[in-house]
C-alpha positions in Angstrom: -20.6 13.7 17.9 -23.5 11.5 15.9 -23.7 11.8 11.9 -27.0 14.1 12.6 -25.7 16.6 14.8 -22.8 17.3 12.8 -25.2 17.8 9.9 -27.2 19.5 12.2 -24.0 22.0 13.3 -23.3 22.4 9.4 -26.5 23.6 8.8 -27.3 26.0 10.9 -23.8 27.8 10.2 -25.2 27.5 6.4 -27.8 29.1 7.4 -26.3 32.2 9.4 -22.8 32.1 7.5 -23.9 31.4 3.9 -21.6 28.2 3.8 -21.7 26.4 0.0 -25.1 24.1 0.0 -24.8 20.6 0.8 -21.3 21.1 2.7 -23.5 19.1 5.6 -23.8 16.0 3.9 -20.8 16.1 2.3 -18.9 16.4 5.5 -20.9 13.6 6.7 -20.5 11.2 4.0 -16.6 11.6 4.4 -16.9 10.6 7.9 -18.6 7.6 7.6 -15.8 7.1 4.4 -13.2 7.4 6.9 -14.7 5.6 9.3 -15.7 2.6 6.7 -11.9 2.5 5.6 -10.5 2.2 9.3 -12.9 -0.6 9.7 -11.6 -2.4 6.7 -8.2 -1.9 8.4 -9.0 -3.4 12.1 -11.4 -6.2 10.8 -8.9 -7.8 8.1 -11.4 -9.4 6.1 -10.8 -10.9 3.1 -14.0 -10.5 0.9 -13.1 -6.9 -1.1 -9.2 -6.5 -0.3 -7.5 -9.1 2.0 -5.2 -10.5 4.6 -5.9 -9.9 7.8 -3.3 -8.1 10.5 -3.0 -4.3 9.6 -0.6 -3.1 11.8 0.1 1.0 12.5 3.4 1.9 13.4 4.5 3.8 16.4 6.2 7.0 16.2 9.4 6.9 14.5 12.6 8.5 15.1 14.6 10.9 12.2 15.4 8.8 8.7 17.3 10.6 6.3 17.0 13.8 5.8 14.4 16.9 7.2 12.4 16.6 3.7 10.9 13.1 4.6 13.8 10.1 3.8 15.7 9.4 1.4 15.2 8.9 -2.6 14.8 5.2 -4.1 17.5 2.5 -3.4 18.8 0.4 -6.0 17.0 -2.6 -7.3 18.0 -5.5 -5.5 19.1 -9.3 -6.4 17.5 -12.6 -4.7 19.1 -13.5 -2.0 20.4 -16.9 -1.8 18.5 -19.4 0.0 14.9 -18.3 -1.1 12.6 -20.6 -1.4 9.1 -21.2 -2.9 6.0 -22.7 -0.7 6.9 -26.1 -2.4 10.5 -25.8 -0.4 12.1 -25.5 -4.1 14.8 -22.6 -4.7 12.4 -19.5 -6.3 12.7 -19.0 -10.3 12.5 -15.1 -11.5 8.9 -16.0 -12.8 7.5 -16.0 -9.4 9.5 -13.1 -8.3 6.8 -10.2 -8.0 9.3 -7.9 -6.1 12.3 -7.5 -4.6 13.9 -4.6 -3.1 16.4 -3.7 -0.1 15.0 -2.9 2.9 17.8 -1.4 5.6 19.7 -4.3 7.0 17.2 -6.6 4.9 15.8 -7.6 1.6 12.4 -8.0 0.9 11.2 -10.8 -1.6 7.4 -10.9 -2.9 6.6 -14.4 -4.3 3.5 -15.5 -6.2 0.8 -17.0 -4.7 -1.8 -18.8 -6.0 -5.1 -16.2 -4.4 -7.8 -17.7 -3.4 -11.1 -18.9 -4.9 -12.8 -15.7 -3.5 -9.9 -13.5 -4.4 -10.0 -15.0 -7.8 -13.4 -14.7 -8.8 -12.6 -10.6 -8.2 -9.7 -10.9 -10.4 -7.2 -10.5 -7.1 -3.8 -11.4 -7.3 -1.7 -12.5 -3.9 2.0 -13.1 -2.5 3.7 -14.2 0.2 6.3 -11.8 2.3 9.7 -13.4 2.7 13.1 -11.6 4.8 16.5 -12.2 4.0 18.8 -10.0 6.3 22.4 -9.9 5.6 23.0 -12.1 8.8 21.0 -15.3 9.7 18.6 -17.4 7.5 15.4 -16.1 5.5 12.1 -15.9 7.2 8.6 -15.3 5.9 6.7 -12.7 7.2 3.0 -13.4 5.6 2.0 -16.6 4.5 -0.6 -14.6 1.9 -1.0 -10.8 1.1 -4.0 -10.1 -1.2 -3.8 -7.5 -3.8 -4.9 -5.6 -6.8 -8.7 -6.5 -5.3 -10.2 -2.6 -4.7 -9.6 1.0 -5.7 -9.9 4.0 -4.5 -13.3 5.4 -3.6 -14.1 7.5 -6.9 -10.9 7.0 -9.0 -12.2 6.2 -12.2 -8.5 6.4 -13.7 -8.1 3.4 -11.1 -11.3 1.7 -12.2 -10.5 1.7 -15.5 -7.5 0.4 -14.9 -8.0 -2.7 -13.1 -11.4 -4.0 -15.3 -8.8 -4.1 -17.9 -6.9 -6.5 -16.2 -3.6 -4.6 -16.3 -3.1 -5.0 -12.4 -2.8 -2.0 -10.0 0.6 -3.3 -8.6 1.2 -3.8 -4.4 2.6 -2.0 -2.1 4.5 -3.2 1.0 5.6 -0.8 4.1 8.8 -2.4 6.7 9.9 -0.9 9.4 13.6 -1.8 10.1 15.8 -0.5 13.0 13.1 3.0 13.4 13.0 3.8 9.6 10.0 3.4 7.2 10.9 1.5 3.8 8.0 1.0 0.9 8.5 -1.4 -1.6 6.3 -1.2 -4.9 5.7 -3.0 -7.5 3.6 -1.9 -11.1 3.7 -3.2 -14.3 5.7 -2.7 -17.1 4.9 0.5 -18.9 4.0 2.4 -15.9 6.1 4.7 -13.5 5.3 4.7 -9.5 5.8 7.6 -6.6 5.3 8.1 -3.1 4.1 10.2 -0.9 4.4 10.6 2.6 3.3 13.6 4.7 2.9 15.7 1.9 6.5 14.9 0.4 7.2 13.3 -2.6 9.0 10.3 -3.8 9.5 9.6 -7.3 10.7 5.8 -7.8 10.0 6.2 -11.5 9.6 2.6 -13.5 9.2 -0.8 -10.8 8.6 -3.9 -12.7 11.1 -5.7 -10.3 10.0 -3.6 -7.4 11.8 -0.4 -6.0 11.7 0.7 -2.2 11.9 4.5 -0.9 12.6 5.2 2.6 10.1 7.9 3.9 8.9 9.1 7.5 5.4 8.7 8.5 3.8 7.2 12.3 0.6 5.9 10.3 1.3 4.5 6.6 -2.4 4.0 6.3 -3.2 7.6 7.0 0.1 9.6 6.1 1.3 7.4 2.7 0.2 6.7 -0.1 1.4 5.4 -3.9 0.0 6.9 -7.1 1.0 4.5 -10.6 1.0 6.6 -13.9 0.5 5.1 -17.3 2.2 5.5 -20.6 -1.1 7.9 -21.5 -0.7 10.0 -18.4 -2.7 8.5 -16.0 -2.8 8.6 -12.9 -4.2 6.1 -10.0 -3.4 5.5 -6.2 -2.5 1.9 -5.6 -4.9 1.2 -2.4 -2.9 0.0 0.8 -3.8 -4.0 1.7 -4.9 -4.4 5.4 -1.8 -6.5 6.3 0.8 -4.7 3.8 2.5 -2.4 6.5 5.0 -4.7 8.1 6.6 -4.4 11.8 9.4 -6.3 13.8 
């Protein structure tokens, strides 16, 4: 159905039902939203937020338990054998993240972003794989972040012009379980949540990964920082963040 026959729809039943004013083009302005945000998602473009290849992941299978997972694993080590774009073994200074991920462990490494990603004060990482059996792997070349926030957050907005970073956020599948690894700066305390149920990971300057169930990361997850003050801001999902085998 087109933008103007909804609106048209909406306000006829205002009309006959006594519906709140403006519902119409409310309605209709959080359609094209929606539909603004999935095209962000499909075209990967890196002018406001990033790398290209958003994936959606099929259907999964149980994880943990009924509620929606299970609560936040450990904080992980390097793996041995890490290494840096310049082929040199990684130092802890260009460790962003690093957090187990099933069978796996996840290693975001500081990249230097772009000249259009810097001009917008973006940050960026590559995605590296170590699983406990075989050699390490990268899995993006260059994930953009900390670039956009949330439609109307001002918490968000306020935030990021102050140049304290909004953090990143990285979904994996592994063997038919969701894992989310997040990262936010010192100071602050991160949660999750997915289809309704929520994860507290608590502080995750290093990283810390939650396992959660969800079919659409995109749609069903999402990641909320708070500060020391008690604020609270989503940390937006990067087209190219949710990871698949």
């Amino acid at each position: 159905m087109r933008d103007n026959e909804v609106a048209a729809l909406l306000d006829h039943a205002v009309a006959t039902v006594e519906l709140p004013p403006g519902l119409a083009q409310r309605v209709v302005t959080r359609s094209r939203a929606r539909r603004r945000r999935r095209l962000l998602l499909s075209g990967g473009t890196v002018a406001v937020v990033v790398a290209a290849g958003a994936l959606l992941l099929p259907q999964l299978g149980p994880a943990g338990s009924e509620g929606g997972g299970t609560g936040p694993i450990a904080a992980a080590e390097v793996p041995v054998g890490i290494v840096g774009p310049d082929g040199r073994p990684v130092t802890q200074a260009q460790v962003v993240a690093v957090g187990r991920v099933g069978t796996e462990t996840l290693v975001l490494i500081r990249r230097e972003p772009r000249a259009e990603e810097r001009a917008a004060g973006g940050q960026a990482v590559e995605v590296l794989t170590a699983p406990d059996v075989g050699e390490p792997r990268r899995l993006l070349d260059h994930l953009s972040y900390d670039l956009a926030c949330v439609d109307g957050d001002v918490v968000c907005a306020a935030v990021r012009s102050a140049g304290g970073g909004l953090g990143v956020a990285v979904a994996r599948r592994s063997n038919g379980r969701l894992y989310v690894l997040v990262q936010v700066p010192q100071g602050r305390t991160v949660e999750v949540v997915a289809n309704g149920v929520l994860h507290p990971l608590g502080p995750a300057p290093r990283g810390a990964v939650v396992e959660v169930v969800a079919a659409e990361p995109y749609e069903e997850v999402q990641v909320w920082a708070s500060t020391e003050d008690g604020r609270r801001y989503q940390i937006p999902w990067a087209p190219g963040a949710v990871l698949i085998e």
